[in-house]
LUMBA-332367 format. One record per atom (N, C-alpha, C): z, x, y. Coordinates in pm, whole numbers, padded with zeros to 5 digits, always signed. Each point is the difference from the previous one (the first is absolute). Layout:
BEGIN
ZXY
...
//
This chain:
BEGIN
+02599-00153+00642
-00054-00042-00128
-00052+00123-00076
+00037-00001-00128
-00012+00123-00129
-00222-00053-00020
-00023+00067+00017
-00126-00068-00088
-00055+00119-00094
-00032-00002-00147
-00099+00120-00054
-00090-00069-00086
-00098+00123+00065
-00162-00092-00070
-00072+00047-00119
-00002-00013-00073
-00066+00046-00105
-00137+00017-00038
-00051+00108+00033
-00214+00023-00012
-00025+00010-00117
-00124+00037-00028
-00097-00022-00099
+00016+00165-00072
-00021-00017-00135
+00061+00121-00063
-00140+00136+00019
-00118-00131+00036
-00106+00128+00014
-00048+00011+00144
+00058-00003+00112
-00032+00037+00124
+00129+00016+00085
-00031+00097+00095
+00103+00049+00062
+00003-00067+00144
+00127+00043+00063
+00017-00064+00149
-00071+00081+00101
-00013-00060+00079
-00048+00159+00131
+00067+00072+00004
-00035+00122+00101
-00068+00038+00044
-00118+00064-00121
+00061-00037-00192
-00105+00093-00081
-00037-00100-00072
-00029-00146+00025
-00071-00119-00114
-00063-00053+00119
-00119-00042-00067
-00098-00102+00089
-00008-00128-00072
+00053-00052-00052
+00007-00134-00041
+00021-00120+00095
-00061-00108+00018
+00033-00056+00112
+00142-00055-00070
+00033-00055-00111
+00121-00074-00033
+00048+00083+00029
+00070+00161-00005
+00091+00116+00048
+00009-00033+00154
-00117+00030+00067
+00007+00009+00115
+00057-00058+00094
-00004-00157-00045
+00038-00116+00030
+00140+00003+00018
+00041-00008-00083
+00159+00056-00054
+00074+00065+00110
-00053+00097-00015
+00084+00188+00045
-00068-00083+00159
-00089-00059+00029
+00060-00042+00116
+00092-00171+00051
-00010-00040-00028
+00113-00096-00019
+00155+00072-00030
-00018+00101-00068
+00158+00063-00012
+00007+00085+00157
-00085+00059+00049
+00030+00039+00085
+00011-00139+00149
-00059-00099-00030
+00056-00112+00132
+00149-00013-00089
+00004-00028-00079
+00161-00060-00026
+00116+00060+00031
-00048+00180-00022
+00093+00083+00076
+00026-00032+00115
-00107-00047+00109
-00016+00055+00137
+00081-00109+00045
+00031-00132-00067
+00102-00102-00028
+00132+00024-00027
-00001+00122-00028
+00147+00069-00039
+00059-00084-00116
-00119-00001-00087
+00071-00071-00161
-00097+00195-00116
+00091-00029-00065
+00032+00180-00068
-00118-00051-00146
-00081+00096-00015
-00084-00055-00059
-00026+00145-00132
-00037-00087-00139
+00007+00135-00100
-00141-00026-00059
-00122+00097-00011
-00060-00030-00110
-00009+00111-00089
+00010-00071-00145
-00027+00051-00172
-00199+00047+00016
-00054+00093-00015
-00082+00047+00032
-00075+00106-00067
-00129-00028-00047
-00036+00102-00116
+00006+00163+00017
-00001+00080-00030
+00063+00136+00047
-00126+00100+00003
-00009+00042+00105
-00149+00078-00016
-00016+00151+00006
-00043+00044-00116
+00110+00140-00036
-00051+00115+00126
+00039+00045-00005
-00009+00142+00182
+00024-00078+00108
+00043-00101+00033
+00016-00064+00166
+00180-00011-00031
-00004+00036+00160
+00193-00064-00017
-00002-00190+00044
+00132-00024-00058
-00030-00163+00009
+00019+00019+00190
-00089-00151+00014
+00000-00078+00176
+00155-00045+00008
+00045+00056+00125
+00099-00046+00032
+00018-00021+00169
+00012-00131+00023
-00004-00055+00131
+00107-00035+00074
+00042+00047+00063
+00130-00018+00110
-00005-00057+00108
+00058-00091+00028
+00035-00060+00148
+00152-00008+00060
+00048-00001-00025
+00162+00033+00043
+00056+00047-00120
+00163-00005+00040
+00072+00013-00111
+00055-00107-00076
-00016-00113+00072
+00009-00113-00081
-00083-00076-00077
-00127+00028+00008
-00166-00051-00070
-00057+00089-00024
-00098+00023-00142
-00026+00071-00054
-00114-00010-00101
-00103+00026+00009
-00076-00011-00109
+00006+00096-00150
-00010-00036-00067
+00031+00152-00109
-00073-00035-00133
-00058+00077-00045
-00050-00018-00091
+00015+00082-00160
+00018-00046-00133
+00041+00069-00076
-00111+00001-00116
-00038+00132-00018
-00113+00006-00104
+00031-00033-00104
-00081-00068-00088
-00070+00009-00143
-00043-00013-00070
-00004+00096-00100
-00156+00046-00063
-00092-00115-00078
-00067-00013+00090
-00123-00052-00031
-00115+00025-00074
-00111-00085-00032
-00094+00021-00089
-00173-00013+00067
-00062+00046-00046
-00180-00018+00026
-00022-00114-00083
-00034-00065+00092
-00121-00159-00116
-00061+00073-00150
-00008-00100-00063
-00102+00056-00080
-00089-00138-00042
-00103+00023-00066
-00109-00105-00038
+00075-00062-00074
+00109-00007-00067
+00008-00172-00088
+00165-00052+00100
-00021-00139-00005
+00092-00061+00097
+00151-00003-00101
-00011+00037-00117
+00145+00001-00091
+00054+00152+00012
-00080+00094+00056
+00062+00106+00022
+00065+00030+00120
-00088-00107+00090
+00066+00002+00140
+00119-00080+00022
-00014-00104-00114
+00131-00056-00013
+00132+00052-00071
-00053+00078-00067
+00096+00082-00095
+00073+00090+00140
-00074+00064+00042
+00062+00097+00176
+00042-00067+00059
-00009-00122+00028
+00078-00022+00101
+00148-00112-00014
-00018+00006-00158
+00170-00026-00044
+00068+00110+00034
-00090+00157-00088
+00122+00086+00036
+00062+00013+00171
-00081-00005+00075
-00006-00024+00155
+00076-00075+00025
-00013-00115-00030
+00103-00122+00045
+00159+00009-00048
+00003+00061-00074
+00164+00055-00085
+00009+00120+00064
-00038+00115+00046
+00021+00078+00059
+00043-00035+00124
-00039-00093+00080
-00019-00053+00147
+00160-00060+00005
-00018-00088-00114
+00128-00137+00028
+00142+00090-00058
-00023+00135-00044
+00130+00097-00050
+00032+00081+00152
-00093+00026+00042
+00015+00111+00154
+00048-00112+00094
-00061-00123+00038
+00033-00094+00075
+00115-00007+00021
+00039+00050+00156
+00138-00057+00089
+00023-00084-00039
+00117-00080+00058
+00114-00138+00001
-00133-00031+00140
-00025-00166-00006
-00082+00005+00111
-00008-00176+00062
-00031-00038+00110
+00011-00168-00002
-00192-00034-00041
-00071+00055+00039
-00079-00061-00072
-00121+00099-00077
-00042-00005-00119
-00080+00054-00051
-00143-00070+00008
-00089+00051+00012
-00108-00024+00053
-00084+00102-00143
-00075-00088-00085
-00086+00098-00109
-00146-00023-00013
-00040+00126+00015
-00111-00050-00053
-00129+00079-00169
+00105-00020-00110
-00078+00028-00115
+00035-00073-00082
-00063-00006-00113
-00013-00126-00072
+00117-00013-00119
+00041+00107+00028
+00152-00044-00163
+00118+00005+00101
+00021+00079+00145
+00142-00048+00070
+00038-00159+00009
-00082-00073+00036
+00054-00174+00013
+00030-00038-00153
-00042+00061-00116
+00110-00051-00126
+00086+00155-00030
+00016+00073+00049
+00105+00112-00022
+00142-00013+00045
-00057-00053+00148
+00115-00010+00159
+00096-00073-00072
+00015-00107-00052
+00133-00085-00045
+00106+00071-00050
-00048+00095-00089
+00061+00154-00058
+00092+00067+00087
-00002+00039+00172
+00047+00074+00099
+00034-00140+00064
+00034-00133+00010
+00023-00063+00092
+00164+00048+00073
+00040+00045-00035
+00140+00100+00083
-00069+00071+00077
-00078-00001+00014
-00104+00111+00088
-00035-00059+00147
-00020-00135-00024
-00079-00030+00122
+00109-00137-00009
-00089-00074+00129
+00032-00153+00061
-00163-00120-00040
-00079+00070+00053
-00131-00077-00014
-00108+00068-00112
-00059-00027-00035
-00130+00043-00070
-00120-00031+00033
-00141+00041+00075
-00117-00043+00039
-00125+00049-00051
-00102-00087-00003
-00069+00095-00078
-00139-00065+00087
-00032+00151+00032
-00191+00032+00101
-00109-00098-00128
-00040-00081+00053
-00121-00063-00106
-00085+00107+00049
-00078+00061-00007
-00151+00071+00093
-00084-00042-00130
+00027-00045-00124
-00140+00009-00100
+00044-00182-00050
-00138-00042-00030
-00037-00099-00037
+00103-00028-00143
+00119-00132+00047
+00062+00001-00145
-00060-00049-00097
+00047+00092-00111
-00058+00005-00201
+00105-00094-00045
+00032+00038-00057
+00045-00089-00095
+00212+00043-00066
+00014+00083+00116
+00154+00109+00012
+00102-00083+00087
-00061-00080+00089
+00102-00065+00095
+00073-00086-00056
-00006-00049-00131
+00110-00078-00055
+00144+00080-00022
-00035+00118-00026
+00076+00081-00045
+00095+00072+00107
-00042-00052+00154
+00058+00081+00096
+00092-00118+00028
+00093-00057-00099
+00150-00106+00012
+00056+00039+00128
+00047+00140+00036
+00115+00074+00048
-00059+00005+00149
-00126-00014-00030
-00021+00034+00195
-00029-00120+00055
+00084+00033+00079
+00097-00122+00130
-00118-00008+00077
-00102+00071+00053
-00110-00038+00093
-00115+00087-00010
-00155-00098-00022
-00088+00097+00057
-00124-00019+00075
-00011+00136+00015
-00062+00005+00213
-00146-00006-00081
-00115-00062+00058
-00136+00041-00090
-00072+00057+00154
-00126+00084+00004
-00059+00030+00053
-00106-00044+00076
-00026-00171-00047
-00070-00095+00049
-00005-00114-00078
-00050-00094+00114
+00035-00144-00082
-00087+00013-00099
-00072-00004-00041
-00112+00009-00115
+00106+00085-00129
+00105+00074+00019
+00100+00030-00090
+00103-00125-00020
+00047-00030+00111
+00086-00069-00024
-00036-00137-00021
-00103-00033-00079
-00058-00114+00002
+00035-00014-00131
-00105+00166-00037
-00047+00007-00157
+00150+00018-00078
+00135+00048+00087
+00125+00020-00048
+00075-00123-00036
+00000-00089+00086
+00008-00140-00014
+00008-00067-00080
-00191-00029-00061
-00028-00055-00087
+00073+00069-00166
+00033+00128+00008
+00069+00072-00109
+00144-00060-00036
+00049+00010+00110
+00165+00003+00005
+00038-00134+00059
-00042-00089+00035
+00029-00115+00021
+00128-00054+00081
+00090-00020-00053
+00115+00013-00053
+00067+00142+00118
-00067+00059+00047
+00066+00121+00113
-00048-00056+00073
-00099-00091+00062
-00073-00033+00115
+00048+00056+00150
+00152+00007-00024
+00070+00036+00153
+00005+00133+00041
+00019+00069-00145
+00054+00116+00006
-00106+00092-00003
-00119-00042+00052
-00134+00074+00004
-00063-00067+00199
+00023+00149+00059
-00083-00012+00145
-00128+00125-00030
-00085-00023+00104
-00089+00102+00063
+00078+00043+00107
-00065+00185-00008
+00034+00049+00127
-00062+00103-00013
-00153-00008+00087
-00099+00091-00042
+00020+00159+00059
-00034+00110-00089
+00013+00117+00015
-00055+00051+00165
+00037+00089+00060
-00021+00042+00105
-00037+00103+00016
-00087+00041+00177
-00021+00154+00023
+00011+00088+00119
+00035+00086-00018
+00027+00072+00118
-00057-00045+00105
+00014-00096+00091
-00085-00052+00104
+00016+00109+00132
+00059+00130-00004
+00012+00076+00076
-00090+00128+00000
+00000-00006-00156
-00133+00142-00003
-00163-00081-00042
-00007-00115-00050
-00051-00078-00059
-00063-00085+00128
-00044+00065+00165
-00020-00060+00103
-00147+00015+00058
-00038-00107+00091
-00143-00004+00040
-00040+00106+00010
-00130+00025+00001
-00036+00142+00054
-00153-00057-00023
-00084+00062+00097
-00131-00003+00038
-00066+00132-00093
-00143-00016-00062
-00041+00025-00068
-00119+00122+00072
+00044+00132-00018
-00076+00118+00070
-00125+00008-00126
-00142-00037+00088
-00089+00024-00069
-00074+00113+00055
-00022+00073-00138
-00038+00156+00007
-00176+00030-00026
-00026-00132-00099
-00113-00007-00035
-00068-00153-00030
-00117-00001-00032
-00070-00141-00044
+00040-00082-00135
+00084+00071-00081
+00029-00055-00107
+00123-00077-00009
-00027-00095-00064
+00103-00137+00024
+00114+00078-00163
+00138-00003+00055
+00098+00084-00097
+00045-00155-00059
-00037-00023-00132
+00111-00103-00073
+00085+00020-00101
+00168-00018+00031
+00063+00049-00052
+00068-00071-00103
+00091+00054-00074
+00068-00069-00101
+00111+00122-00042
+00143-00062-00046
+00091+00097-00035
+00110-00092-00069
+00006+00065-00100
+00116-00023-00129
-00081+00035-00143
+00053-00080-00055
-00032+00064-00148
-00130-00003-00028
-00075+00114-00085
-00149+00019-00057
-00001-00057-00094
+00000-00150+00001
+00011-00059-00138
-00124-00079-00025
-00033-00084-00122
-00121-00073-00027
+00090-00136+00089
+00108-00048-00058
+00038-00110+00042
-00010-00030+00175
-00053+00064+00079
-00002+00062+00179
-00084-00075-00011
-00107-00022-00072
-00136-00038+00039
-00109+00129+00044
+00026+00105-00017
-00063+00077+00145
-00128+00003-00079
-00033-00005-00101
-00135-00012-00058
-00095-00146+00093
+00053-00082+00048
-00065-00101+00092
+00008+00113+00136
+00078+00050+00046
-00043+00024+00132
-00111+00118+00017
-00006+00081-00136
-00094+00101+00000
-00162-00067-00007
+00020-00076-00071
-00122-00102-00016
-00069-00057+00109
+00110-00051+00051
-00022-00037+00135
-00052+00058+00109
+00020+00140+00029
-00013+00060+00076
-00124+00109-00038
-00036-00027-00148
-00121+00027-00055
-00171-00087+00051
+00101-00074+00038
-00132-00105+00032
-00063+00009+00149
+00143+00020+00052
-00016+00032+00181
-00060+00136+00030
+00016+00112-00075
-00054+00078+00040
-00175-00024-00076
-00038-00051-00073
-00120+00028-00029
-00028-00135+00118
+00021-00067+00116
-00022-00023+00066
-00008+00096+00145
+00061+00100-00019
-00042+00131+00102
+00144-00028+00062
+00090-00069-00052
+00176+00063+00058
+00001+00113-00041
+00061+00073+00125
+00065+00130-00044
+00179-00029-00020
+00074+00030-00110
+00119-00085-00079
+00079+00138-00061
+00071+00039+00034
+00116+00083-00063
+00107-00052-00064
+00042-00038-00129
+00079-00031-00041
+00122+00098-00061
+00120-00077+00074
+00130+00106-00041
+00126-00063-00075
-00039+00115-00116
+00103-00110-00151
+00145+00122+00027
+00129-00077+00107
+00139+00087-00027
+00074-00074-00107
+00061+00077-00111
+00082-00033-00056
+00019+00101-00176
+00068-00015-00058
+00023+00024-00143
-00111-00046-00038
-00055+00118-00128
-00092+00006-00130
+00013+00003-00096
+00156+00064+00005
+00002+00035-00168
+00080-00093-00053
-00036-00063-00120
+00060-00049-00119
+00178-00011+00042
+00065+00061+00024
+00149+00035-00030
+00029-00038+00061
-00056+00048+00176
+00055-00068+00107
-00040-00182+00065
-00053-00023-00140
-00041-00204+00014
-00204+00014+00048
+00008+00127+00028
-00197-00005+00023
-00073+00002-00115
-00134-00019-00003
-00080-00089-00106
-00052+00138-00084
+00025+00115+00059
-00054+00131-00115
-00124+00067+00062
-00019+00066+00003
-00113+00149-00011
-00149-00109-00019
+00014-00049-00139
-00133-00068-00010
-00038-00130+00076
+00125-00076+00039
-00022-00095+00084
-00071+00052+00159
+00079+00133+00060
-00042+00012+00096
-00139+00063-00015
-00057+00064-00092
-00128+00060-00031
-00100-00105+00022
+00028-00137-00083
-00080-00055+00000
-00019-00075+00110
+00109+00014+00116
-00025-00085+00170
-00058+00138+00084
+00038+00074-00001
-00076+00158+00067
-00167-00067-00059
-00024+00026-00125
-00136+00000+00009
-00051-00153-00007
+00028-00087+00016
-00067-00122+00048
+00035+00010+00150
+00059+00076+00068
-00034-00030+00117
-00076+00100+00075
-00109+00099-00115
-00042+00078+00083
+00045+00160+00034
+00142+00048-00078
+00060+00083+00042
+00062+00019+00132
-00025-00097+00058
+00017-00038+00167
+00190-00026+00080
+00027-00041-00166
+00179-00060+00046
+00072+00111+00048
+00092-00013+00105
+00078+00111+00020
+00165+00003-00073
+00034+00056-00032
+00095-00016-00102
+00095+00061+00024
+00135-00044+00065
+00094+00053+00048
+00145-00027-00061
+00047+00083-00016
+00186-00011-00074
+00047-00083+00020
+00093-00057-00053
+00122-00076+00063
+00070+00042+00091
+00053-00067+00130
+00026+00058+00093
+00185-00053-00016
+00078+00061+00041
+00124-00029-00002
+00112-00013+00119
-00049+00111+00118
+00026-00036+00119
-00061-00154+00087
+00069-00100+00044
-00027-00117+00037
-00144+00045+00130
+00097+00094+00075
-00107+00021+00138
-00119+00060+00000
-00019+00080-00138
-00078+00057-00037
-00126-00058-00123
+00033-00121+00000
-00052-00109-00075
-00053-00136+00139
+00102+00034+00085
-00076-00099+00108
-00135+00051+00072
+00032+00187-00016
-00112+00037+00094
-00118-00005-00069
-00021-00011-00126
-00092-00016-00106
-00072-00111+00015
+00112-00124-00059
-00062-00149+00101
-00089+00016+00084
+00053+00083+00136
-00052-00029+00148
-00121+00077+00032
-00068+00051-00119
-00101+00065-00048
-00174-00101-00001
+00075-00079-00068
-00095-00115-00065
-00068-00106+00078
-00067-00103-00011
-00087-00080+00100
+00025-00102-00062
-00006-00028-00118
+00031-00118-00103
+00113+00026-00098
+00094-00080+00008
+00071+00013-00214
-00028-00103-00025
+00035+00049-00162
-00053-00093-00065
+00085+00021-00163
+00061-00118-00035
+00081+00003-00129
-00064-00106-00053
-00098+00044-00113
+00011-00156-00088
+00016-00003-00104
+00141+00018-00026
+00042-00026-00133
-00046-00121-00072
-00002-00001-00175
-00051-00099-00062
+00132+00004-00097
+00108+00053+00005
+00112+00005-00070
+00069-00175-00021
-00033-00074-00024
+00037-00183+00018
+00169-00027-00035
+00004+00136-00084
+00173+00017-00055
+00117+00081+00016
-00086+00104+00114
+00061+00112+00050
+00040+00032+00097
-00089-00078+00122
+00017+00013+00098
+00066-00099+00063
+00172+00058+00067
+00048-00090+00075
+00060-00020+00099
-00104+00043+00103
+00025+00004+00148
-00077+00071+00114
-00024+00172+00012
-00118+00057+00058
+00105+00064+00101
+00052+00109-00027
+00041+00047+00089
-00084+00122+00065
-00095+00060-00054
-00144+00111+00023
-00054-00097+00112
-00032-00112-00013
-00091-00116+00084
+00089-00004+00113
+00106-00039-00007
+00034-00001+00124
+00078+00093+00048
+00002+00106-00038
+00014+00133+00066
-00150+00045+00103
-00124-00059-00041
-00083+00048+00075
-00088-00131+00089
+00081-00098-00016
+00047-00132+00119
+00077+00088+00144
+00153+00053-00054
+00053+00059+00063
-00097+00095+00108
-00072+00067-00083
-00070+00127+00134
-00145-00088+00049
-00027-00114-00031
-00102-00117+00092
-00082-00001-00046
-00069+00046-00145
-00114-00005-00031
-00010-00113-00101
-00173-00050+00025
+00012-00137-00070
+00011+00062-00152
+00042-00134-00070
+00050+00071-00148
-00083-00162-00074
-00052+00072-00097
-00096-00101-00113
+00083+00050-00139
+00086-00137-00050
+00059-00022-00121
-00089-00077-00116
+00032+00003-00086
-00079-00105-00109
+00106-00127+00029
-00048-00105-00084
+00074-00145-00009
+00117+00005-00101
+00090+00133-00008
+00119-00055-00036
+00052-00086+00052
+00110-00074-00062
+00118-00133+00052
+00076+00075+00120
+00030+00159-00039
+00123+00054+00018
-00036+00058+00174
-00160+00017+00016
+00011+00026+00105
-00011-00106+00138
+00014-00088-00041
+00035-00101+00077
+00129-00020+00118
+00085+00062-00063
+00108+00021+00061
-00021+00094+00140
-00078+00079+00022
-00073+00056+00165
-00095-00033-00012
-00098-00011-00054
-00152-00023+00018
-00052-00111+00025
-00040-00056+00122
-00087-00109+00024
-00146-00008+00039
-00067-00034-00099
-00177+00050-00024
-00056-00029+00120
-00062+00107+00058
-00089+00020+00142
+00068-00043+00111
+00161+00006-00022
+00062+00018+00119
+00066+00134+00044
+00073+00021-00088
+00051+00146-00008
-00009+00083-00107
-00113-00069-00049
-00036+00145-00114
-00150-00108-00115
-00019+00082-00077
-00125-00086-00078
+00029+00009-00130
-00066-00079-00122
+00092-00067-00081
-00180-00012-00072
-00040+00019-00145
-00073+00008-00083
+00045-00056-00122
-00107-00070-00101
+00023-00047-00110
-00010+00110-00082
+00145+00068-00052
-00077+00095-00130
-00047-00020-00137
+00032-00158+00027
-00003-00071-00146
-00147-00078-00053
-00119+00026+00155
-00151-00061+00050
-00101+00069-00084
-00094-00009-00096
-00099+00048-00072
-00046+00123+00102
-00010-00059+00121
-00061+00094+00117
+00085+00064+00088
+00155+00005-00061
+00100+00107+00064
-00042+00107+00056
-00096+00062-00026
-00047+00150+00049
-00091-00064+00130
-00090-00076-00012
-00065-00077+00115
+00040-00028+00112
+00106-00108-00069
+00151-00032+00127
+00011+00129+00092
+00064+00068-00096
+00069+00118+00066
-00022+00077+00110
-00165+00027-00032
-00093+00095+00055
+00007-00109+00140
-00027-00112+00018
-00049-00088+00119
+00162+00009+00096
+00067-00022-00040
+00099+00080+00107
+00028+00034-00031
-00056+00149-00023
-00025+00113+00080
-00046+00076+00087
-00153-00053-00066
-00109-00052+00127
+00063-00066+00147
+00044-00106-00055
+00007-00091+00128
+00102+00099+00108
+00114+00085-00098
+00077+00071+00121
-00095+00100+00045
-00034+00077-00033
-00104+00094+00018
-00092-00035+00164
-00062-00112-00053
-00082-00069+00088
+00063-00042+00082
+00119-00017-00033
+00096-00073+00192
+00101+00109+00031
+00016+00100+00048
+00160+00069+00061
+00015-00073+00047
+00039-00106+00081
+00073-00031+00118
+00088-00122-00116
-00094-00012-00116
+00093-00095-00116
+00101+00059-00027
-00045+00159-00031
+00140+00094-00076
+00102-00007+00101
-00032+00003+00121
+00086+00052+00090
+00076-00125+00027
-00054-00102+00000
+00043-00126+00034
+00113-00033-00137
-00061-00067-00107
+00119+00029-00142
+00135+00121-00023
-00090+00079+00022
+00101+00137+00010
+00167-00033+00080
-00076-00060+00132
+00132-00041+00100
+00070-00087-00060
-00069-00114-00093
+00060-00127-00058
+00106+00110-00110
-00028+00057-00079
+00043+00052-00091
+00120+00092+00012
-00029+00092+00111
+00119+00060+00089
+00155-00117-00017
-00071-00078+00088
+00126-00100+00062
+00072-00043-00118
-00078-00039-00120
+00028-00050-00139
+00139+00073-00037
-00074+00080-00026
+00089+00141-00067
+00110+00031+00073
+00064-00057+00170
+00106+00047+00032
+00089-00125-00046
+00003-00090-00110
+00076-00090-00045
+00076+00032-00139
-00072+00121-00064
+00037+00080-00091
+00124+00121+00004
+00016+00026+00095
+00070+00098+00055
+00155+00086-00092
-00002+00113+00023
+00108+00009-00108
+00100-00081+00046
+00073-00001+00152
+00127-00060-00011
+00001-00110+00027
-00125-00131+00025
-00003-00134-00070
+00000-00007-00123
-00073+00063-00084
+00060-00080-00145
+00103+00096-00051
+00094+00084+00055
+00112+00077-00063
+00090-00093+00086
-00004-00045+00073
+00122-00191+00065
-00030-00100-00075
-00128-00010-00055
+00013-00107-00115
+00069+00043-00152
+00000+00111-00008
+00045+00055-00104
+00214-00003+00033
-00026+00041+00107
+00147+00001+00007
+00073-00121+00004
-00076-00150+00084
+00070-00103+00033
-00010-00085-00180
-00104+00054-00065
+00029-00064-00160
+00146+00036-00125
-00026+00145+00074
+00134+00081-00068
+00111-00072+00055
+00087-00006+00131
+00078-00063+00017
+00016-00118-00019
-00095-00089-00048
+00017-00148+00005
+00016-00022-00194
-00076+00164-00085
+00081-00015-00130
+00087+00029-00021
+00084+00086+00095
+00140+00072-00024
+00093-00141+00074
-00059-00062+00068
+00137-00104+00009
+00011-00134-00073
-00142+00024-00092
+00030-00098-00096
+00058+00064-00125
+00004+00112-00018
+00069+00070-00114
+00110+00049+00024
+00071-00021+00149
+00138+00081-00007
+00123-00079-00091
//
């Protein structure tokens, strides 16, 4: 099987993008190889690196073909304006292929244009559908990132009801593995990693953890991810103003781009903690259960979306971010883990086990047994 995937015009694949939607990807292309189905991705081009190119025999092949891509910018018509040119650039380079797999927002009304090109057309839901999916006529199927997508896709498109499954994103469950927590000192490490945005929530967890220490916790908090504006982070002044409400105390670390080198970071920490308040953005949690994967208990807010791994005070903990006293909530388990290890350690294990259901090459067999079952209704 031909498959080429089409990324996002402003983030790159590994080994030089940290995006979890990239990441995701570039690994799923690499199980499909290991399947011995020949796999292409269209891929933003990142100027001084040579493109990733992955080999497994001579008959399977991963390969990837740059191009040039764009930086976000603050208004969403400019980002839309980039990533037409992107999507016409993509669907002109694009092999002869059996299934195309896209994920930006003008290829599913471009693709009809190249249909000599391909056999299938698919398209990654990962964002909460607007008001564009009428317009995606031409695509034969799409995958959403959790039911809470494919719910809200549903109710849009009606009328596709069939031609819309879940098949939630996955993670390295190999570097992404238990590991026991080397404590060096008295201070409880709570972590968090992905984007420095307002929409994260992290202004509740600083709060939160504002309260515990003027209770005499000693609390290190560690913010990994993008800051700046371009790269999707909330800006210079956003992070100014969480540095000094929390004291100057946050530790503030890069985006990390190596997977193993992002797990050992994880395996750093005593608590994570993601509580996004994004109600329209967030759809699914792949940061969360990346640090399920290495056993530590993980405290989400009450999105829909994290439902899909998260079961409250069984294998992980679950807060109202939407509660007058969200910051209150918050702080109390935290406390409560704090006050119990043998809880962390106990959840942690629940959370472990969770996370090996995610795995890249379980949901890259759900990915594959959907592809064949559209290619033999389209032959």
């Amino acid at each position: 099987m031909r498959i080429t995937i089409i990324t996002s015009p402003f983030g790159c694949i590994p080994p030089n993008g940290y995006g979890a939607v990239e990441r995701c990807w570039f690994n799923m292309g690499v199980e499909f190889v290991k399947q011995n189905h020949s796999v292409c991705f269209l891929s933003k081009k990142l100027k001084g690196k040579k493109p990733v190119r992955y080999t497994d025999d001579d008959s399977a092949q991963l390969r990837v073909i740059p191009v040039g891509g764009y930086q976000r910018r603050k208004s969403i018509y400019s980002d839309l304006f980039f990533d037409l040119l992107y999507s016409i650039k993509c669907l002109v380079k694009m092999p002869r292929t059996d299934i195309l797999m896209m994920n930006t927002f003008w290829s599913p009304i471009l693709c009809r244009l190249f249909k000599y090109k391909y056999s299938v057309s698919c398209y990654n839901v990962e964002r909460y559908p607007k008001g564009q999916f009428g317009l995606y006529r031409w695509t034969d199927a799409f995958f959403c990132a959790s039911l809470v997508i494919e719910k809200s896709l549903v109710t849009q498109i009606p009328t596709r009801k069939n031609d819309i499954k879940t098949i939630n994103n996955p993670i390295d469950t190999v570097v992404f593995s238990y590991r026991e927590k080397e404590r060096t000192n008295s201070d409880i490490v709570i972590l968090y990693h992905g984007r420095i945005h307002p929409e994260k929530g992290l202004n509740l967890l600083v709060s939160a953890t504002n309260l515990l220490k003027k209770k005499h916790y000693r609390i290190k908090l560690v913010f990994v991810g993008v800051r700046e504006v371009e790269d999707g982070g909330g800006g210079e002044e956003y992070v100014w103003m969480l540095d000094k409400a929390g004291g100057g105390d946050i530790i503030w670390v890069d985006p990390i781009s190596d997977p193993r080198l992002l797990a050992e970071r994880i395996a750093t920490c005593d608590i994570y903690c993601y509580p996004s308040v994004a109600e329209k953005g967030e759809t699914f949690g792949v940061a969360p259960l990346e640090a399920m994967g290495i056993g530590r208990p993980v405290i989400v807010s009450s999105l829909e979306c994290f439902q899909d791994f998260v079961e409250d005070q069984v294998n992980g903990f679950v807060f109202n971010h939407r509660s007058p006293d969200a910051v209150q909530e918050l702080s109390l388990v935290i406390e409560n883990l704090i006050m119990h290890p043998d809880l962390c350690k106990e959840v942690g294990s629940r959370a472990y086990q969770t996370s090996r259901k995610f795995s890249n090459q379980y949901i890259a067999n759900q990915y594959l047994s959907e592809f064949e079952l559209l290619l033999d209704n389209h032959g």
